[in-house]
Each structure stands twice: as structure tokens, then as C-alpha cells.
C-alpha positions as CSV (number, residue, x, y, z in Angstrom):
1,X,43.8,210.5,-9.9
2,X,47.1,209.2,-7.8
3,X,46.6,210.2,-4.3
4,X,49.3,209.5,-1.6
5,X,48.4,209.8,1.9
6,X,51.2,209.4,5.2
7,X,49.7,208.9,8.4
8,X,51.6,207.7,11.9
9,X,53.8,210.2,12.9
10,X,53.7,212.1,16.1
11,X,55.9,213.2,18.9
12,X,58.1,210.4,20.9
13,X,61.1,210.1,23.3
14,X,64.4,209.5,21.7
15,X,64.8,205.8,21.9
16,X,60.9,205.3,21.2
17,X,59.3,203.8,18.1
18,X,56.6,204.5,15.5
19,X,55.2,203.0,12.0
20,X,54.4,205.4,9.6
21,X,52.1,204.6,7.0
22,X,51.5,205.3,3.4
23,X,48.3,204.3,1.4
24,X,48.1,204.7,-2.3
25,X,44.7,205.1,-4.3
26,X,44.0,205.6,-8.1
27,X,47.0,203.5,-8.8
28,X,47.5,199.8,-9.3
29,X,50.0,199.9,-6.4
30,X,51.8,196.8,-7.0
31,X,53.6,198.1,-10.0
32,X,55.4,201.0,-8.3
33,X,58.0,201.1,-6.3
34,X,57.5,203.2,-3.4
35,X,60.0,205.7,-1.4
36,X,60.1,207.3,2.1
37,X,61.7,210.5,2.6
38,X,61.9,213.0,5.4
39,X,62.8,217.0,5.2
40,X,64.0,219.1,8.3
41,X,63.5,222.2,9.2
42,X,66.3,224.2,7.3
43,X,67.1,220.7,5.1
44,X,67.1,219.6,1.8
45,X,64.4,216.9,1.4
46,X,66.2,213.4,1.6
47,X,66.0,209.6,1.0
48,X,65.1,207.3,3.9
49,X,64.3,204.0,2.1
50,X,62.4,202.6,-1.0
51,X,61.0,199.5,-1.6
52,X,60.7,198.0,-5.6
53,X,58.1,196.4,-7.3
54,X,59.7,193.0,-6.3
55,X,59.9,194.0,-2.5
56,X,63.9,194.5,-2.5
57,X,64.7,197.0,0.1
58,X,67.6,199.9,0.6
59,X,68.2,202.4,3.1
60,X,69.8,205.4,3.7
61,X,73.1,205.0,6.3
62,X,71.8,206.7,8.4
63,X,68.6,204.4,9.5
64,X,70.0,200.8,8.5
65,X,69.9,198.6,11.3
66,X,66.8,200.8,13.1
67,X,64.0,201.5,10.1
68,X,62.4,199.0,8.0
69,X,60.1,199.4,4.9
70,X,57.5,197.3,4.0
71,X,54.3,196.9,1.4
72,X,51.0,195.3,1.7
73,X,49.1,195.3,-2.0
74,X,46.3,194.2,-0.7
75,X,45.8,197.3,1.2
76,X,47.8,199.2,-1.3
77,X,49.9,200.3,1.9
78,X,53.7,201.2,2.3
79,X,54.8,201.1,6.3
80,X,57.7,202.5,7.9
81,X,59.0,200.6,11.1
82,X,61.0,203.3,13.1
83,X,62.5,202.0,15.9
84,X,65.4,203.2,18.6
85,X,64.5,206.5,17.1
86,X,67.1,209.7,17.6
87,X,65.8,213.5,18.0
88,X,67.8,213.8,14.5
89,X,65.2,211.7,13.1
90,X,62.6,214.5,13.3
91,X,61.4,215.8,10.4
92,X,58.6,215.4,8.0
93,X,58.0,212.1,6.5
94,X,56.8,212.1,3.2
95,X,56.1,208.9,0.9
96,X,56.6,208.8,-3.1
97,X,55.9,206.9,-6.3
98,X,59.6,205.9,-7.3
99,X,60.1,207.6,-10.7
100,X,57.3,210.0,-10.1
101,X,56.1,213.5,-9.2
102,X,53.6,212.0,-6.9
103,X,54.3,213.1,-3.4
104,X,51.7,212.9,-0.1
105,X,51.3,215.8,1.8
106,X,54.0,214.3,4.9
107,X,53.6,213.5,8.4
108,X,55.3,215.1,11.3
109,X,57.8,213.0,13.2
110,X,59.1,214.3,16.7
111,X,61.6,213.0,18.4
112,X,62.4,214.7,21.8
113,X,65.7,213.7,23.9
């Protein structure tokens, strides 16, 4: 049984940073690439950045130059570097199997100004 679990947010001042994290189970990890995406209150669920099999990255505008995504197989782990984080970055932050229905159950971000 897939099972997708986001841990690492939490409430921050605008400008702060946090890594999100996002370990896989009942998978073999390193075949999948991996997403991260965030929903607002109000918002339609959207992209943040996703990661292939082969470790090529790509971001959404709106976070290139301040978020990075990474993978660990070993620890079957997907991060999410946030720096110089803006209180439009709050949302939830949920992780995803690329190509998949396969969704974790999110972790609140907060970013107060």
C-alpha cells in the first residue's frame, strides 16, 4: 500500500525558511518521480516543483531562485528547501507520485509578514 507522508511545515516570519519533507513507503521510490504542490485557502491546488526519476528538477515561477527540491532513495525521502519565504507562500503543502493518484495528507505552511 503507497503511503505518502509531508512533515516540516509550520508558522514562520516572511523572509524565514523551512524544509518540508516527504517520505514514501510501499513503493520502490526511486522509480517515481515525485511532485510538491501547495493549495490556499480559496485556491485551486497548484504545482510547486517536481523532481524525475533521474533527479532533473523544475519549478513553478513563482519559487525559482528561493525553493529547491531534492530526493534521498536511501531514505525514500523527497525535501523541499523553502527559503526567503513570502506570506503568499502559505498554504498547504502536499507531495505526489508524478503520474499518480497518490497524494499525502499536506502540511501547513504559515508565513506571517
Amino acid at each position: 500500500q503507497v503511503h505518502l507522508a509531508e512533515s516540516g511545515g509550520g508558522l514562520v516570519q516572511a523572509g524565514g525558511s523551512l524544509r518540508l519533507s516527504c517520505a514514501a513507503s510501499g513503493i520502490i521510490f526511486s522509480r517515481y518521480g515525485v511532485g510538491w504542490y501547495r493549495q490556499a485557502p480559496g485556491k485551486q491546488r497548484e504545482l510547486v516543483a517536481l523532481i524525475t526519476v533521474g533527479r532533473s528538477t523544475n519549478y513553478a515561477d513563482f519559487v525559482k531562485g528561493r525553493f529547491t527540491i531534492s530526493r534521498d532513495n536511501v531514505k525514500n525521502t523527497v525535501y523541499l528547501e523553502m527559503n526567503s519565504l513570502k506570506p503568499e507562500d502559505t498554504a498547504v503543502y502536499y507531495c505526489n507520485l508524478i503520474g499518480f493518484n497518490y497524494w499525502g495528507q499536506g502540511t501547513q505552511v504559515t508565513v506571517s509578514s
